[in-house]
C-alpha positions in Angstrom: 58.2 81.8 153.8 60.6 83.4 150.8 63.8 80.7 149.8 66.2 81.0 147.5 67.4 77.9 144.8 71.4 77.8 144.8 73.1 75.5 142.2 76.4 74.7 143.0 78.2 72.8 139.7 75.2 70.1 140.2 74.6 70.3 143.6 71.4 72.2 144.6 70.3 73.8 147.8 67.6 75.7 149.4 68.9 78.4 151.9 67.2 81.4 153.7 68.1 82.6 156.9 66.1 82.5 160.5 66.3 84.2 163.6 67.6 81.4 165.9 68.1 77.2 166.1 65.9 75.1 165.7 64.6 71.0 164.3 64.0 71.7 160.9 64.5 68.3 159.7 60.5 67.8 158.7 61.0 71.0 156.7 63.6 70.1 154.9 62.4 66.5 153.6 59.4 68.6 152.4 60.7 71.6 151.0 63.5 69.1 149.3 61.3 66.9 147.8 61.8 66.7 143.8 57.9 66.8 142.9 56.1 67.5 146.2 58.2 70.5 147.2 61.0 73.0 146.0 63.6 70.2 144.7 67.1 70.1 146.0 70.1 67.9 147.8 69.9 69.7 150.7 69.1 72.9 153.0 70.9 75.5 154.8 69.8 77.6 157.3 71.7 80.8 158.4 71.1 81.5 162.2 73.2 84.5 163.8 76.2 83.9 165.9 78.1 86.0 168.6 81.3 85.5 167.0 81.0 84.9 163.3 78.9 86.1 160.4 76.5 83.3 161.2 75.8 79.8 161.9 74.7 77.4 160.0 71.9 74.4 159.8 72.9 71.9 157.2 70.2 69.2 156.2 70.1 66.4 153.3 67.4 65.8 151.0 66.0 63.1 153.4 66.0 65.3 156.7 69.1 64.2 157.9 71.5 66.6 159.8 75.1 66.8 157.9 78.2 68.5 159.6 79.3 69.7 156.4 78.9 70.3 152.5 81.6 71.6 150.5 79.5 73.1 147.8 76.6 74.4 149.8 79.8 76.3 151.7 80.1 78.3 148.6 76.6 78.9 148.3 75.7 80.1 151.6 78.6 82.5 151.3 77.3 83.8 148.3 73.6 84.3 149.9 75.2 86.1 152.7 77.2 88.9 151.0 74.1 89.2 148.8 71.7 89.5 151.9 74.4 92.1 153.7 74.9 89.3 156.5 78.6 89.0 155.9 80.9 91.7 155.9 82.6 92.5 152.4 83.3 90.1 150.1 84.2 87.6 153.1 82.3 85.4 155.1 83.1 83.2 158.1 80.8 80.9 159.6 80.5 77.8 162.0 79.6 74.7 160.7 79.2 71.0 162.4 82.4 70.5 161.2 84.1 73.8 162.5 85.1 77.5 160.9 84.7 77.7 157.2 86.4 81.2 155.3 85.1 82.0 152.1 85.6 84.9 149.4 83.2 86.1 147.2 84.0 87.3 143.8 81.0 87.7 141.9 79.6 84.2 141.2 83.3 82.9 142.1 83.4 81.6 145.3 86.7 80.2 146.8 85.9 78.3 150.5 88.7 77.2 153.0 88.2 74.2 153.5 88.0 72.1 157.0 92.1 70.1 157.6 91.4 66.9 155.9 91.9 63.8 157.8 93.0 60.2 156.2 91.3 57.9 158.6 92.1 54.4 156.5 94.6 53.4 153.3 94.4 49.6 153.0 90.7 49.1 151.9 89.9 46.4 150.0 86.1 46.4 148.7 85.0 45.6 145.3 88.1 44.8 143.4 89.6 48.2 144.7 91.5 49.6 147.1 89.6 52.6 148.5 91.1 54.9 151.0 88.8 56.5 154.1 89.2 60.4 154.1 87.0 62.6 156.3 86.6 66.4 154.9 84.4 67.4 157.1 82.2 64.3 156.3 83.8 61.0 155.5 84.6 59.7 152.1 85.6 56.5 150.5 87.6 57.4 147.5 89.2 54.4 144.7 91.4 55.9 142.3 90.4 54.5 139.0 91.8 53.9 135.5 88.0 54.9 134.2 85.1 56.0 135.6 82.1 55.4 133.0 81.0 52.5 135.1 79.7 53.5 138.5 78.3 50.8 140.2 75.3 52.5 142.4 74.3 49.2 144.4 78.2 48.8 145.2 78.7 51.9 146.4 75.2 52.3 148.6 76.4 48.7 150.2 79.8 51.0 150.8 78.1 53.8 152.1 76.0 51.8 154.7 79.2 49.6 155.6 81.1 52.4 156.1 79.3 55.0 157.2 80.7 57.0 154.5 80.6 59.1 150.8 81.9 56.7 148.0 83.8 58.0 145.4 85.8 57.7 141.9 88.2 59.2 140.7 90.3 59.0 137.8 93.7 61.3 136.9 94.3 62.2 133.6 96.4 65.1 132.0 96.8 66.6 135.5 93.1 66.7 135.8 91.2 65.2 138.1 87.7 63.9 137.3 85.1 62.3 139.9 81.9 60.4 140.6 80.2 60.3 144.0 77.2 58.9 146.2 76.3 60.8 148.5 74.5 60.1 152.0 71.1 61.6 152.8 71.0 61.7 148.9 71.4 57.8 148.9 72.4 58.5 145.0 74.7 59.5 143.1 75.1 64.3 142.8 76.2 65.7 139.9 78.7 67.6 142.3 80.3 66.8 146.1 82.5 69.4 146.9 83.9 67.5 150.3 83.8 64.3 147.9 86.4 66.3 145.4 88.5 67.4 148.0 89.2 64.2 149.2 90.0 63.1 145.9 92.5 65.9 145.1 93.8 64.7 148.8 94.2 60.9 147.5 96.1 62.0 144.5 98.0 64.4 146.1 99.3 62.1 148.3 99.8 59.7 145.7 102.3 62.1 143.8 99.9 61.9 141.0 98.9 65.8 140.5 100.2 68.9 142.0 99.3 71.2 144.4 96.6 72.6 142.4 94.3 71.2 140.2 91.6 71.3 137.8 88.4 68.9 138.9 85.7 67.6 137.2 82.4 66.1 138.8 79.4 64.2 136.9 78.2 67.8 136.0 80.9 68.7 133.8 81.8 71.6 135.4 85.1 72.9 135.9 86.4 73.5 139.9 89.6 74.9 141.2 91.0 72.6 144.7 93.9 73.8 145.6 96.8 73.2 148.6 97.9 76.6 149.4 100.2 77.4 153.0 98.4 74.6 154.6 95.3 75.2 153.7 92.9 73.4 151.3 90.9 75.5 149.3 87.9 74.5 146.9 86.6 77.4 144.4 84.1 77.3 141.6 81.1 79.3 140.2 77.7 79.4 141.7 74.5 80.0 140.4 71.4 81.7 142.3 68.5 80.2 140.2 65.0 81.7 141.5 63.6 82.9 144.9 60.1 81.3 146.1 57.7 81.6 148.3 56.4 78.4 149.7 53.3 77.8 151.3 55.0 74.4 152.8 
């Protein structure tokens, strides 16, 4: 079978696109494995749909089924304009989490992003006070006064007590910048897009930034999250690296 290697700002995928539904959890611990297989934090499978452009499946690194990735979004949109499976420079598509839009400019891609929900405020873990946020997938995010020191063994005994994400964030100049552990990773990305939106959300509601913002994950990179008419939007470059065929 042909794949293609998306990086997304840190976050790296494996997508190609099948003719209907199906468990491809095995695949995906095998074709995501660093040395053994391709490499990547997750997979996504594009499967056509009555209604939309397509469908799709959404797996971790460790074969486990996620309702939604904010980065892989803008990946998978990008695969489908290049592949003719959406229409234009748009595509819309179900996910677990519901209808994501996203436009394609180039290697620009901005997604809409799924209505945030603050679940909890008053969390007290750690020494911090972490707020519950679900984009799609849930997130613990602390706002922080620096973020050099990432505790990894903290935040895994977060993400298993919790369910959830766990993130850092810290404000400065109007910027946002942002560490996260991921689930199904059970590590820290370079790069959660869902993770960065609910940090934007956190400040946001904190009257610490404005209604668009600069973001900055462990990569480096540079993404645009934005509150626009309701609507949370999450835009940054992506980057097709190779296309493979694996014997896997």
């Amino acid at each position: 079978m042909t794949v293609t290697k998306y990086n997304a700002n840190g976050n790296d995928f494996i997508i190609f696109h099948a003719p209907h539904k199906e468990d491809r959890s095995d695949l995906a611990r095998k074709l995501c494995h660093r040395h053994a297989g391709v490499g990547a934090d997750g997979m996504v499978v594009l499967v056509p749909h009555p209604q939309y452009d397509f469908e799709w499946e959404f797996y971790n690194s460790d074969g486990s089924y996620a309702a939604m990735c904010g980065n892989a979004t803008r990946a998978a949109a990008h695969y489908a304009h290049e592949k003719g499976i959406s229409k234009d420079d748009k595509a819309e598509f179900l996910t677990g989490a519901g209808v994501i839009c996203a436009a394609v400019n180039g290697l620009y891609v901005l997604s809409d992003m799924i209505p945030p929900k603050i679940v909890g405020r008053h969390i007290e873990e750690f020494g911090k006070n972490w707020w519950l946020i679900d984009t799609g997938v849930p997130h613990l995010v602390a706002l922080c006064e620096e973020i050099e020191h990432f505790d990894i063994e903290q935040a895994r005994e977060l993400r298993y007590r919790y369910n959830a994400n766990v993130n850092i964030a810290m404000v400065k100049e109007g910027d946002i910048y942002l560490r996260t552990y991921e689930r199904g990773v059970e590590d820290e990305t370079l790069a959660c897009g869902t993770g960065m939106v609910a940090g934007f959300v956190r400040a946001h509601e904190e009257g610490l930034v404005g209604r668009r913002v600069r973001l900055f994950p462990r990569s480096g990179d540079e993404l645009d999250v934005r509150l626009e008419h309701g609507i949370y939007r999450f835009g940054g470059k992506v980057v097709k690296t190779f296309i493979a065929e694996t014997l896997i």
